[in-house]
C-alpha positions as a Markdown table, in Angstrom:
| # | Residue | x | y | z |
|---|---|---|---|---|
| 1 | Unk | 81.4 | 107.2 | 145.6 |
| 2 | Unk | 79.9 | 106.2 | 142.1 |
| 3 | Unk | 79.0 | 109.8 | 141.4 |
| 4 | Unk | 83.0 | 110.7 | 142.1 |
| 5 | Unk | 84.1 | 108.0 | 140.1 |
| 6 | Unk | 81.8 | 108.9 | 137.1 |
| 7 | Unk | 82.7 | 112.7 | 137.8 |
| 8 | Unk | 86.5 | 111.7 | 137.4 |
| 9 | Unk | 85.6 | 109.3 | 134.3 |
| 10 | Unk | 84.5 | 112.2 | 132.4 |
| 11 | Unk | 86.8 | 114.8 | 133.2 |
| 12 | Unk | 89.4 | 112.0 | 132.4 |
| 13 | Unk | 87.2 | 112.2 | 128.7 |
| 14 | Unk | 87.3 | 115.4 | 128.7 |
| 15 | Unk | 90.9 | 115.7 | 129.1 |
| 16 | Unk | 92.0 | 113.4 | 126.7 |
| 17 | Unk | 89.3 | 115.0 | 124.0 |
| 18 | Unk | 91.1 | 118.4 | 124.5 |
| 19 | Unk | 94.6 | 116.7 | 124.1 |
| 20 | Unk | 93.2 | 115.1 | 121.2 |
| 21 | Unk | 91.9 | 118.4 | 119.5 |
| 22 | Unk | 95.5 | 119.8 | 120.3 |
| 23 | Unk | 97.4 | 117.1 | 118.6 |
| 24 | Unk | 95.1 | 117.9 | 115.4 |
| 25 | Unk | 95.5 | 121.2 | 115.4 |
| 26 | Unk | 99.5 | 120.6 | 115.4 |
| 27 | Unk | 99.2 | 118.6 | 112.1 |
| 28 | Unk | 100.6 | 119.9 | 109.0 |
| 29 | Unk | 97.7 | 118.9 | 107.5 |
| 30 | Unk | 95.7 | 121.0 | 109.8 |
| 31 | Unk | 93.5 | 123.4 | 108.0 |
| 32 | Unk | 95.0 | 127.0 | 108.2 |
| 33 | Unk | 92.8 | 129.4 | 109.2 |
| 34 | Unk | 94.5 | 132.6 | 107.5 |
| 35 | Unk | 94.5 | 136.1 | 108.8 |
| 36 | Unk | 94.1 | 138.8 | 105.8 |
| 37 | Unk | 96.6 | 141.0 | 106.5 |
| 38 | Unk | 99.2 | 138.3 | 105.7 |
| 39 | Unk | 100.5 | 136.7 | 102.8 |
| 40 | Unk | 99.9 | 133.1 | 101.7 |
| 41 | Unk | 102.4 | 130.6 | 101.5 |
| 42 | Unk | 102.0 | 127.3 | 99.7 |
| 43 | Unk | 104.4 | 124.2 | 100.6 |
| 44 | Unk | 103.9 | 121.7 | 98.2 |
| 45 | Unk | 106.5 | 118.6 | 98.5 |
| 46 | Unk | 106.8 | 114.6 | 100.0 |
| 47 | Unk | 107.0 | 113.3 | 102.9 |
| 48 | Unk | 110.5 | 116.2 | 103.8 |
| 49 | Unk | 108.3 | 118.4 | 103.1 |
| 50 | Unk | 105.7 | 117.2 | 105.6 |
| 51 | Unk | 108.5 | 117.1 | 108.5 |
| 52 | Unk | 109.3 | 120.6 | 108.0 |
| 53 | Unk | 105.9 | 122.5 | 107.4 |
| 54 | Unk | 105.1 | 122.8 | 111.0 |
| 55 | Unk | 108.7 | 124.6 | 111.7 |
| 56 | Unk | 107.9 | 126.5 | 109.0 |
| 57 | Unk | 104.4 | 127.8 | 110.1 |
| 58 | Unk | 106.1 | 128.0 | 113.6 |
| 59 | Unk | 108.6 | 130.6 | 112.4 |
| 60 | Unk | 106.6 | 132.2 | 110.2 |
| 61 | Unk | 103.9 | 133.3 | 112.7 |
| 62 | Unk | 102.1 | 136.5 | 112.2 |
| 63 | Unk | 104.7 | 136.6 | 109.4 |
| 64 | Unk | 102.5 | 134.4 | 107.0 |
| 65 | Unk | 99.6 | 131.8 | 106.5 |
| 66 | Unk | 101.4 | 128.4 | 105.6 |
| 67 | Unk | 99.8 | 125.9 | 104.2 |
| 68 | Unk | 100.3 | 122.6 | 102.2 |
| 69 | Unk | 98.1 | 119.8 | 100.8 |
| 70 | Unk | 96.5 | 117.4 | 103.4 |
| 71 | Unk | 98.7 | 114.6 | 101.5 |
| 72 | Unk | 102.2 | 113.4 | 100.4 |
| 73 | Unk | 102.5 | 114.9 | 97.0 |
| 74 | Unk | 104.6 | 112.2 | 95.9 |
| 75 | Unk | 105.8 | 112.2 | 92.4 |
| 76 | Unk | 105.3 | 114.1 | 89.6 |
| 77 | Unk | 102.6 | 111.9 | 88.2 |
| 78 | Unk | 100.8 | 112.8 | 91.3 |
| 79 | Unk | 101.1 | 116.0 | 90.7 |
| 80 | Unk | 99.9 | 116.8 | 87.6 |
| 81 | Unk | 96.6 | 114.8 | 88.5 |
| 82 | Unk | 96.1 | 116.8 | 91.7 |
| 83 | Unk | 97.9 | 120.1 | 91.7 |
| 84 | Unk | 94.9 | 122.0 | 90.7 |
| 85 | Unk | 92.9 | 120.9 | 93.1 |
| 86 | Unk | 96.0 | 121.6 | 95.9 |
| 87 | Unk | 96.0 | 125.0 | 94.5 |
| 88 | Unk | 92.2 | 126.0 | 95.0 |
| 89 | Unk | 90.8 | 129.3 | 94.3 |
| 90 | Unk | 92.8 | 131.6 | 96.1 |
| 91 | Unk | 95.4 | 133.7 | 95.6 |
| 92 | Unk | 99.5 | 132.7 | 97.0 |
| 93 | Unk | 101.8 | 134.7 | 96.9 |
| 94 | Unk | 105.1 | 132.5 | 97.5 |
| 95 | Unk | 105.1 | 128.3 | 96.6 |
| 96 | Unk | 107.9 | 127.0 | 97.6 |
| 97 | Unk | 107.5 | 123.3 | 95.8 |
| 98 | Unk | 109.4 | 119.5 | 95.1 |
| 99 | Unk | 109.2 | 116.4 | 93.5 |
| 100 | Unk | 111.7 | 114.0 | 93.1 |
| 101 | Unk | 112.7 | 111.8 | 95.7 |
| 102 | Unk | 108.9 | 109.5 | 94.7 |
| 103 | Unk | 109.8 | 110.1 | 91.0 |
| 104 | Unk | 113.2 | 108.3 | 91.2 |
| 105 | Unk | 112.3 | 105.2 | 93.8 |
| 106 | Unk | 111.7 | 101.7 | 92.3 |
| 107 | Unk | 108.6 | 100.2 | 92.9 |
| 108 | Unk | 106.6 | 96.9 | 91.7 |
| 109 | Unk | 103.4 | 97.4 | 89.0 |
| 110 | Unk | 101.6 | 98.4 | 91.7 |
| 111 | Unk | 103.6 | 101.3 | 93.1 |
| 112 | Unk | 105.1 | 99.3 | 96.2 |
| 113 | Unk | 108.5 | 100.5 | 96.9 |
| 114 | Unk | 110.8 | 97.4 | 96.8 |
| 115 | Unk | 114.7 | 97.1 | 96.4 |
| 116 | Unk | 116.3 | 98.4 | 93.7 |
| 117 | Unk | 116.5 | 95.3 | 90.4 |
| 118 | Unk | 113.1 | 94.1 | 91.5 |
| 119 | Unk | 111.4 | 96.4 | 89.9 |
| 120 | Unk | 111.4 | 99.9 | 88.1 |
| 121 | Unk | 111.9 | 103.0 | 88.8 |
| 122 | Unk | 108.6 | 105.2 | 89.3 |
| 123 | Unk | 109.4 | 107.9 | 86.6 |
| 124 | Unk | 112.3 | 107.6 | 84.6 |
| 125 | Unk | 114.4 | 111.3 | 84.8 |
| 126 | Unk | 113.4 | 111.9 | 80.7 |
| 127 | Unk | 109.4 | 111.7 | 81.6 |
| 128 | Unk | 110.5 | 113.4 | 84.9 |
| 129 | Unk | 111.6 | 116.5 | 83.4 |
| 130 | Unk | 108.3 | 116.4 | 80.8 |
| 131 | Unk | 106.4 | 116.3 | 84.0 |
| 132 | Unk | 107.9 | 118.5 | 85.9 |
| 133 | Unk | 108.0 | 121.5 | 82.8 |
| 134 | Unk | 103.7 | 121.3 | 82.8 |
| 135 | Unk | 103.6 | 121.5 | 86.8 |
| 136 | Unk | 106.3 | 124.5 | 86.5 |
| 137 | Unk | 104.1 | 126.0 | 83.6 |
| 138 | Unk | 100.6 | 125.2 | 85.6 |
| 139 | Unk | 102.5 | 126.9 | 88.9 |
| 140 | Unk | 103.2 | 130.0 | 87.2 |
| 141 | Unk | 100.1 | 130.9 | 85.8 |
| 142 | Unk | 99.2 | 131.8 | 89.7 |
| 143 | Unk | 101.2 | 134.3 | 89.6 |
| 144 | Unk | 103.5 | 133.7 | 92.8 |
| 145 | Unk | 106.3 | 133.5 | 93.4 |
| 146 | Unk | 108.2 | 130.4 | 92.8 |
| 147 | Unk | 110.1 | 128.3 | 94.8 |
| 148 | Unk | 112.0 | 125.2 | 93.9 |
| 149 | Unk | 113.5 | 123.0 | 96.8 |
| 150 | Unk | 115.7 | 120.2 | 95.0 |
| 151 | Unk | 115.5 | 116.4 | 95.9 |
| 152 | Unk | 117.2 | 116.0 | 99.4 |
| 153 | Unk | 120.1 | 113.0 | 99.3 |
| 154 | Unk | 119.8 | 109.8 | 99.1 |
| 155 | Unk | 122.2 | 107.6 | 102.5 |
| 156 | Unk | 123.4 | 104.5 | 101.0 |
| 157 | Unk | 121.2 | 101.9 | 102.3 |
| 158 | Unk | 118.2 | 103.0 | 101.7 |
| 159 | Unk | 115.6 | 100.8 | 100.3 |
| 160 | Unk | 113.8 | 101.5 | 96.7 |
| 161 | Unk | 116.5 | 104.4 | 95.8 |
| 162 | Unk | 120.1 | 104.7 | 94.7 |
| 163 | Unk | 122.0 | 107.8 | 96.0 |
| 164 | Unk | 123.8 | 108.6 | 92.8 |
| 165 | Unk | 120.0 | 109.5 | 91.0 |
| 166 | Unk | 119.6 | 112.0 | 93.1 |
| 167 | Unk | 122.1 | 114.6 | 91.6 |
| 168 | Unk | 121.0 | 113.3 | 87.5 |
| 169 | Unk | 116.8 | 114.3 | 88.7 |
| 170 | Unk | 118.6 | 117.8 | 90.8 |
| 171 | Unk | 120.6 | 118.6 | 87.3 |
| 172 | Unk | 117.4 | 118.0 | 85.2 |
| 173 | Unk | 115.3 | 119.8 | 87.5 |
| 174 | Unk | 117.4 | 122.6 | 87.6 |
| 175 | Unk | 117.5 | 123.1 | 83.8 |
| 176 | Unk | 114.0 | 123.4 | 84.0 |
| 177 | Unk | 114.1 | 126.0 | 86.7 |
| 178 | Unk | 117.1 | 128.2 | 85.3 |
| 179 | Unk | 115.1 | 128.4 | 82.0 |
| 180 | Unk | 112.1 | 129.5 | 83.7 |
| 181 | Unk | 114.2 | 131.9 | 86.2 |
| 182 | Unk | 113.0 | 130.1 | 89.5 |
| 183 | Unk | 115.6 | 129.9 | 92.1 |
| 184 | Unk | 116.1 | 127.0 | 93.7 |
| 185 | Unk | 116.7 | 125.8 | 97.5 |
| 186 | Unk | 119.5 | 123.7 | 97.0 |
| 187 | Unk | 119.2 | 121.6 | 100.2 |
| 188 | Unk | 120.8 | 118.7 | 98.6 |
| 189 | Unk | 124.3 | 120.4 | 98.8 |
| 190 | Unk | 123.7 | 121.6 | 102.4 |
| 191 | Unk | 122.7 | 118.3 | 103.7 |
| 192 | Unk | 124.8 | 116.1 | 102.2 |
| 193 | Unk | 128.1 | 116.9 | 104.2 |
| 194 | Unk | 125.6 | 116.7 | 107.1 |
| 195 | Unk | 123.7 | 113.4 | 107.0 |
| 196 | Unk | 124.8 | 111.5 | 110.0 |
| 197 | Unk | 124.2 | 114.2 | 112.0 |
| 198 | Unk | 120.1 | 115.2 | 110.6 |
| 199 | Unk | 119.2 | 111.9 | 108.5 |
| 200 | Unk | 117.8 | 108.6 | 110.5 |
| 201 | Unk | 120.1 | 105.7 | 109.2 |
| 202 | Unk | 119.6 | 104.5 | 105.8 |
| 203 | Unk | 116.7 | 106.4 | 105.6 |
| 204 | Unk | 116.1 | 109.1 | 103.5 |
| 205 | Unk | 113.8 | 111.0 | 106.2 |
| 206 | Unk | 115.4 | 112.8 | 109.4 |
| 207 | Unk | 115.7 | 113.3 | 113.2 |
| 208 | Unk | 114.3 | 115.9 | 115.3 |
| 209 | Unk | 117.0 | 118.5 | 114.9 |
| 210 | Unk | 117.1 | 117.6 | 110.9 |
| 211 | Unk | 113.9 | 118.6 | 110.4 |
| 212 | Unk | 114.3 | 121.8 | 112.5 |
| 213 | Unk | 117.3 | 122.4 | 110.1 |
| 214 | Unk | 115.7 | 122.2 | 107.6 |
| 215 | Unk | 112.6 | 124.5 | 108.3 |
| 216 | Unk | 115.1 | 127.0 | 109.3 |
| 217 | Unk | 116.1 | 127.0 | 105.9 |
| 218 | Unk | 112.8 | 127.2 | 104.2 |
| 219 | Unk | 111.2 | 129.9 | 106.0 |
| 220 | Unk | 114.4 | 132.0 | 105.4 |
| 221 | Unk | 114.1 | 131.5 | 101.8 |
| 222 | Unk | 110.4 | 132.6 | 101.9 |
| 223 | Unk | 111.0 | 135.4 | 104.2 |
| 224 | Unk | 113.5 | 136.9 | 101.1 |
| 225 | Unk | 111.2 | 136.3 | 98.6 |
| 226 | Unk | 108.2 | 138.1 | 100.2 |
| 227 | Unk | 110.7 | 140.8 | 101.3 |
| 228 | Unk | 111.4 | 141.5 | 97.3 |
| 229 | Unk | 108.0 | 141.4 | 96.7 |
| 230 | Unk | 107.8 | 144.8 | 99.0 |
């Protein structure tokens, strides 16, 4: 009797270990292991971002290697300290990139979001746009395509953010990218109309379907660009 219950204690271990391992492996953070014959795709964005990388790698399979930074990329700021080092050595051909929504949020001294008027907002659009020119600059010398996804809206309600922001950091950011000839993914127009129906309330992340929306849209984006690369 004790060997059976020690014999169903382990396979119970054993079990759960394996269901473990599989949960891993379906991070967005999981480490890609990439097949050479494919391109490489870089996602590089927030906490969106995050939500939709695993549709992404999903409908891209045997298409292209995905990848992303095991992190939230947060705001510019962030960026320009790490993007080198989310870059690496290798060769991409196709970033599809963001910042924004972490640039224009208010937080206290210590970078704690809090309600907007008790305290300031993370990067101010004017250092915003300085920022975001040297990432753009620093992105092109990898010679890959580019990719810019613009900052996804703002539902009234949310905490740390005011909704009308989020078209004055789109309109900078797009200066920036027209000057430079990126194209942009403007998912801000396609999901505004659309909030209730992807967004979580007064929330600026989304439901299930939302983030299946929106992968849709990404890996379509990267599926033309690789296509005129041909």
């Amino acid at each position: 009797m004790l060997a059976r219950l020690v014999c169903l204690l382990v396979l119970s271990c054993t079990v759960f270990a394996a269901a473990v391992r599989a949960e891993q492996a379906r991070s967005p953070y999981a480490p890609v292991t990439d097949d050479p014959a494919l391109p490489r795709i870089l996602i590089i964005g927030d906490s969106i971002s995050i939500g939709y990388t695993l549709g992404v790698r999903d409908l891209l399979k045997v298409k292209a290697n995905v990848h992303r930074p095991p992190t939230n990329c947060g705001p510019t700021t962030r960026g320009l300290e790490q993007l080198d080092a989310w870059l690496g050595t290798g060769n991409w051909d196709v970033i599809h990139f963001n910042w924004g929504l972490h640039d224009l949020k208010h937080c206290d001294d210590e970078g704690v979001l809090v309600a907007v008027g008790e305290g300031h907002q993370q990067v101010p659009v004017d250092q915003y746009s300085k920022n975001l020119e040297q990432l753009v600059l620093r992105l092109q010398r990898t010679g890959a395509v580019l990719i810019w996804r613009n900052t996804t809206p703002v539902p009234e309600g949310a905490k740390g953010r005011v909704p009308a922001d989020v078209p004055l950091f789109n309109q900078a950011a797009l200066a920036i990218m027209q000057k430079h000839g990126i194209p942009t993914q403007d998912m801000y127009s396609s999901v505004l109309p659309r909030m209730e129906q992807l967004m979580l309330p007064k929330d600026v992340h989304y439901n299930e379907n939302g983030y299946q929306q929106l992968a849709k849209t990404v890996a379509a984006i990267i599926e033309e660009q690789l296509a005129g690369r041909e």
